[in-house]
Each structure stands twice: as structure tokens, then as C-alpha cells.
N, C-alpha and C positions, 0 to 999 in steps of 0.2 A: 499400432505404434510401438508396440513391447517387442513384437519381433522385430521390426527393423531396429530397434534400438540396441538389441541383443547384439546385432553384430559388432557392434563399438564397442561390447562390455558395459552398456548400460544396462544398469537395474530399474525398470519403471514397474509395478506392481501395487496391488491394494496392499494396505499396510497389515492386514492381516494376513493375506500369505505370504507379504515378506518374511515377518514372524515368524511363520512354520518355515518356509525356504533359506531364510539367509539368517537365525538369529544371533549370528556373529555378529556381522554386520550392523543386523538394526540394535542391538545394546551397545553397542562399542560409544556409537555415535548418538543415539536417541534416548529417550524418557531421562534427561540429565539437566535438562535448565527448567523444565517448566513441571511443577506436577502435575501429575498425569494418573487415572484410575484405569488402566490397562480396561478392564471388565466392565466398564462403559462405554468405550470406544465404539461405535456405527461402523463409522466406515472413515478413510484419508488413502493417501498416498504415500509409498514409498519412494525418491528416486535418488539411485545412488551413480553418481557420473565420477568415474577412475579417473588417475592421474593419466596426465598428457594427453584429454583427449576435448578435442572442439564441436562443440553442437551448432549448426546456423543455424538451423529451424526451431520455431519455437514446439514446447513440450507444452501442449494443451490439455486441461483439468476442468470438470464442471461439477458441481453440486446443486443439487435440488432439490427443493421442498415439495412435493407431488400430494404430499397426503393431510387433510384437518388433522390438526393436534399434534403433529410428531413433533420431539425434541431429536433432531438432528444432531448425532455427537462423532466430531472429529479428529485427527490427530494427522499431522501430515510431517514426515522426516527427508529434508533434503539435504545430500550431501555433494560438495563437488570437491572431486582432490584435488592437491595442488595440479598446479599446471594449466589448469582445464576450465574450460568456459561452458555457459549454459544459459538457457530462457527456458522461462514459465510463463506460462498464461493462464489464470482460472478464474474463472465465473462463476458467481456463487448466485442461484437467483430461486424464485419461488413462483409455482404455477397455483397456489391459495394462501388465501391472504393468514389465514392463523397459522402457527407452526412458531418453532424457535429453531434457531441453528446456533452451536457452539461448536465452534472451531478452539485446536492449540498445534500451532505448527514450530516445529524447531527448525533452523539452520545452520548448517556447516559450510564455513566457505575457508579451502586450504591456502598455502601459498602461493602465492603468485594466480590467483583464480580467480574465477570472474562470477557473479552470476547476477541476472538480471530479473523481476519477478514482476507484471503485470496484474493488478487482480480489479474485475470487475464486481460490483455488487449490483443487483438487480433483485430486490424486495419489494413485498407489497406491504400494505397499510398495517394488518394488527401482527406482521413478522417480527419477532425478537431475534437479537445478535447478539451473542458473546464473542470475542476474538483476542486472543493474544498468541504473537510469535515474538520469539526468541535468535536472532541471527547472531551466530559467531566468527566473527571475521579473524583469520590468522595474518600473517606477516605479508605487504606488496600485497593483500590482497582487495576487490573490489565491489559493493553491491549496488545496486541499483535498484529503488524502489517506485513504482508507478501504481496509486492506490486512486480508482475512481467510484463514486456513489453518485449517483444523480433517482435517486429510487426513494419513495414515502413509505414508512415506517412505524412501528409503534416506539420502537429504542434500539438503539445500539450500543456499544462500550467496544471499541478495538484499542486495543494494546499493544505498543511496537517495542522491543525494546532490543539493543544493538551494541556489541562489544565488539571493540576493536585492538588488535595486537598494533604493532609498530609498522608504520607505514603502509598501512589500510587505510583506503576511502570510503567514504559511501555519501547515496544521495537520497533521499525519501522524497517524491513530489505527491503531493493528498490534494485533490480535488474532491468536494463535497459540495450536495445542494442541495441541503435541508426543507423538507417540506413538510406540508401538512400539519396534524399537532406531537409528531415526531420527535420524541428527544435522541439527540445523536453528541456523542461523548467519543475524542479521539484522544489520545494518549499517546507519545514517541518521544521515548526516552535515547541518545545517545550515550556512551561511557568509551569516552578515548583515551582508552588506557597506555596503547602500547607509545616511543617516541616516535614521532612523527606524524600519528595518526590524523584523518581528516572527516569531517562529513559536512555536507546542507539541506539545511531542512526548508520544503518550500512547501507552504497550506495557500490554498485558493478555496477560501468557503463562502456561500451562499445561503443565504436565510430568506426560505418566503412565509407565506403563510402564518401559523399558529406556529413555526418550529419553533426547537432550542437545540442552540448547536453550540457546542463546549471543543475548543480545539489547543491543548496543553501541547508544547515541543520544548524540550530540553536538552541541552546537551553540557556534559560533567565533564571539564579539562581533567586530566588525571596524569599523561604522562608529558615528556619533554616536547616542544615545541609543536605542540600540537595546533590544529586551528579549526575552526567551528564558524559558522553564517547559517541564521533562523531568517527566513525570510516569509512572514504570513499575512495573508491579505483577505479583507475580508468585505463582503458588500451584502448592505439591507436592503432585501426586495419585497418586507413587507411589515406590514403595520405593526405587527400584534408578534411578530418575531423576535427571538433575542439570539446575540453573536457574542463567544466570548473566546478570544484569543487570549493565549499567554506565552509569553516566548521565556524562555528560562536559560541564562549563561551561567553556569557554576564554574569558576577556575577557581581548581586547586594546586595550581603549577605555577610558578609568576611568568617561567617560558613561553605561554601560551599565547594565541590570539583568537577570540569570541566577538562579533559583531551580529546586530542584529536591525531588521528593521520591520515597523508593524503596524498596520493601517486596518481601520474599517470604515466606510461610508456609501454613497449610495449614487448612483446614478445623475449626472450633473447635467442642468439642464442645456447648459453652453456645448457639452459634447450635441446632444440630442439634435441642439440646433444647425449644430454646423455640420452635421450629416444630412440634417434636413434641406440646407442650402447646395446640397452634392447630389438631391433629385432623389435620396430618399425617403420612405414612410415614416412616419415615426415608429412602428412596430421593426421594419427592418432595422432601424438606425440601434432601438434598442439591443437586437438579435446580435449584430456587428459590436456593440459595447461590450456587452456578456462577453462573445467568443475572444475576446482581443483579454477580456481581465481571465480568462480562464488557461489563454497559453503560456504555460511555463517553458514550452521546447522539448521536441521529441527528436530531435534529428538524428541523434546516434544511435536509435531504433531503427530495424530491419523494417521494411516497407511494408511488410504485411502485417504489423501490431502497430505501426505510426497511425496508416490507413483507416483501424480499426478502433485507435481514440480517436481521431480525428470525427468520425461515425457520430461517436458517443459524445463529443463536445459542440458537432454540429447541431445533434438534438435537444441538446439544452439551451442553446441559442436559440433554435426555435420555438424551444416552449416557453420563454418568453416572452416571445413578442407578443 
């Protein structure tokens, strides 16, 4: 993929030969919002996409837990310069169940640029998560956030956190489905700074099991007419579970507009029934309720990463039926 990429003046490379190869580059842009102990760093990604240039295909990334006991230590720097559009796709997942992963990825996003970032998680039971990134969105610029878990856990903490210049959007959509006796803690923070700036925040969480699922979304009015929509939804799928939503609108602007709306509950049995009188099971009928509360809308995704949540939201409809 690094060669063909070459030809466009794309930079894709492990973050540590970026370092030796391009370390103009990777400081200009990198270790600047989040701290970072360089000399702990494992292993990440570099990708650096130039001005005026368009990616269709998506840029695929995997990480993996292969071995008992390792603490997995990350650092991943994306940059796209003005003009220029881009997709990500990574998979962070674990083939034994002990291990930790820590992730810290920074983002640059220039003017007028687009990028768009896919990430799946697939962990098993006693895996620890640490995660925080940092996106910087410049002027007319765009991101797009598509964050899925459907995987049992020992804990997690992700941390989103996202600044934006004047007339930048962005969108975070978080689908979680907390299981087992798994604590899972998500955190996204917005700050729309520059005027006009925009974002929405959309959570779809699930609780079964013994979980505990913490899901905080805020966003900080800051400059002129800015506007904000927290939208999170949340459903009890089991006894001994707990679900905590928090939506947060801070304006510090009086220009602004912040709205929000926020629900949790649980499977109604009047839905259940009137799928039952449509011929079918009660385990399908349930399958059908799941998938219907878990679509936010992927459409203006390429076919080949729509396809591939679609995959991933089909399976959790079926687990539980």
C-alpha cells in the first residue's frame, strides 16, 4: 500500500521510520497536543496526505495483541493538507485474552480538507484499553468519526477530544456494546472555537450482562455562531448492568445554538409483539429491534467500509437474539 501510495506523494510508514525518514515532517505536525514519551512508543502509524490530493480508497491499519502480557504502546500521526481528502480504517483487536493496548493518535486536518476515520475494536475478556486522540481541524475543514466496539473486556477509557477553526464540521458516531463484567468509559469532548464552527455527537450504547458503561459527550461553544446537536441513546439488555449517559452543552458565546436529546430504556414489549404478528420469532423480532436502534446512517460512506459495518452491526443483532 506504501508504494502505491508513493505515487500520489503520500507518506504511509510505521511511525518510527517516519522519524528517521521524514523528521521534519513528523515534528512540525506531531508530539504537540497530547504528551507523548517518544521512548515508550511500540509501534503506530505515520500518514501524511499533501495538499490537492484525493484518496477514494480507503487506507487500512491493524493492531494486535498476539502475545500474554504485553502492554502494547502506540502513537499514530495523521496529517492531511489543505485541499485533500482521505479514509482510515483500523482494527485494533486481540488474539489472548490478557494484554493491554495504549493508544495516543494526533490529527491534522487542513483547510478545506476532509478526512474521514473508521475504527473497529475487537477485544477479549481480561484486555485493557487506554485511548486518547487529539483531531485539529483548520478553516472549511471536515471530520468524520465512525467508532464501533461490540467486544468483552476487562476496561476501557477512550478519549476523543476535537478543535475546530472557523467553519469546520465534524461528526463522531460511537456505537458500543458493553458486556460481560467489563467496565467501558468513553469520553468526547468537542471545542468550537473558530466562527461558524459545527459538530454532532451521536452514541448508540448497549449494556448486557454485569457491564458498566460510562458514556460523557460534550461540546464547548466558543466562537461566533456556532452550532452543536448531542444525540445519545442508550438500551438496558441486562439485569445486573449499569448505562450512564451524559450530554454536556457549554456556551460561552450568546451567538450560538446547542441542542440536545437523551434516552435509555429497554426493549418494549409492544414492539416485540407487533413483529410477532408479521410471522416473526420472538428472537428474530428482537435481532430486527437491536439493528433498527443501532443505525445512525452510513450512506455517504464508500461501499466497501458501509458494507463492512453493516457486517459488524449485522452480528450484534444476532447475538442477541
Amino acid at each position: 500500500m506504501s508504494k502505491i501510495l508513493e505515487k500520489q506523494g503520500v507518506i504511509y510508514l510505521g511511525i518510527k521510520e517516519a522519524v528517521r525518514e521524514y523528521p521534519d515532517l513528523v515534528y512540525k505536525y506531531g508530539f504537540k497536543k497530547l504528551k507523548v514519551d517518544e521512548k515508550s512508543i511500540d509501534n503506530g502509524i505515520f500518514l501524511y496526505v499533501p495538499r490537492n490530493t484525493a484518496l477514494e480508497e480507503p487506507i487500512y491499519t491493524c493492531f494486535a495483541l498476539f502475545r500474554k502480557g504485553v502492554v502494547q504502546r502506540v502513537y499514530n500521526l495523521v496529517v492531511i493538507e489543505d485541499n485533500s481528502r482521505a479514509i482510515g480504517a483500523t482494527g485494533c483487536m486481540a488474539l489472548v485474552p490478557e494484554g493491554a493496548h495504549i493508544s495516543l493518535e494526533e490529527v491534522y486536518i487542513g483547510s478545506n480538507a476532509s478526512y474521514t476515520k473508521i475504527m473497529i475494536h475487537n477485544w477479549l475478556t481480561e484486555n485493557i484499553i487506554s485511548a486518547v486522540k487529539h483531531i485539529t481541524l483548520q478553516s472549511k475543514s471536515t471530520y468524520y468519526d465512525i467508532y464501533l466496539n461490540n467486544s468483552p473486556l476487562k476496561s476501557i477509557k477512550f478519549n476523543t477530544i476535537i478543535e475546530q477553526s472557523e467553519e469546520s464540521s465534524s461528526r463522531v458516531d460511537q456505537i458500543v456494546v458493553a458486556k460481560g463484567h467489563g467496565e467501558y468509559s468513553y469520553d468526547t469532548k468537542v471545542n468550537l472555537i473558530g466562527t461558524g464552527a459545527s459538530s454532532e455527537l451521536v452514541s448508540r450504547s448497549i449494556a448486557t450482562d454485569n457491564s458498566k458503561l460510562v458514556s460523557n459527550l460534550t461540546i464547548n461553544a466558543i466562537g461566533d455562531n456556532t452550532k452543536g446537536h448531542i444525540e445519545c441513546k442508550g438500551m438496558m439488555l441486562g439485569d445486573k448492568a449499569s448505562l450512564l449517559t451524559v450530554p454536556a452543552l457549554n456556551a460561552l458565546n450568546p451567538s450560538t445554538m446547542l441542542t440536545h436529546e437523551a434516552s435509555i430504556g429497554k426493549i418494549r414489549r409492544e414492539e416485540i409483539e407487533y413483529l410477532l404478528s408479521k410471522g416473526f420469532t420472538e428472537e428474530e423480532a428482537i435481532g430486527i429491534i437491536v439493528r433498527g436502534f443501532l443505525e445512525t446512517g452510513f450512506e455517504k460512506l464508500p461501499d466497501k467500509i458501509r458494507s463492512s459495518i453493516n457486517i459488524v452491526l449485522d452480528q450484534i443483532s444476532k447475538a442477541m437474539m
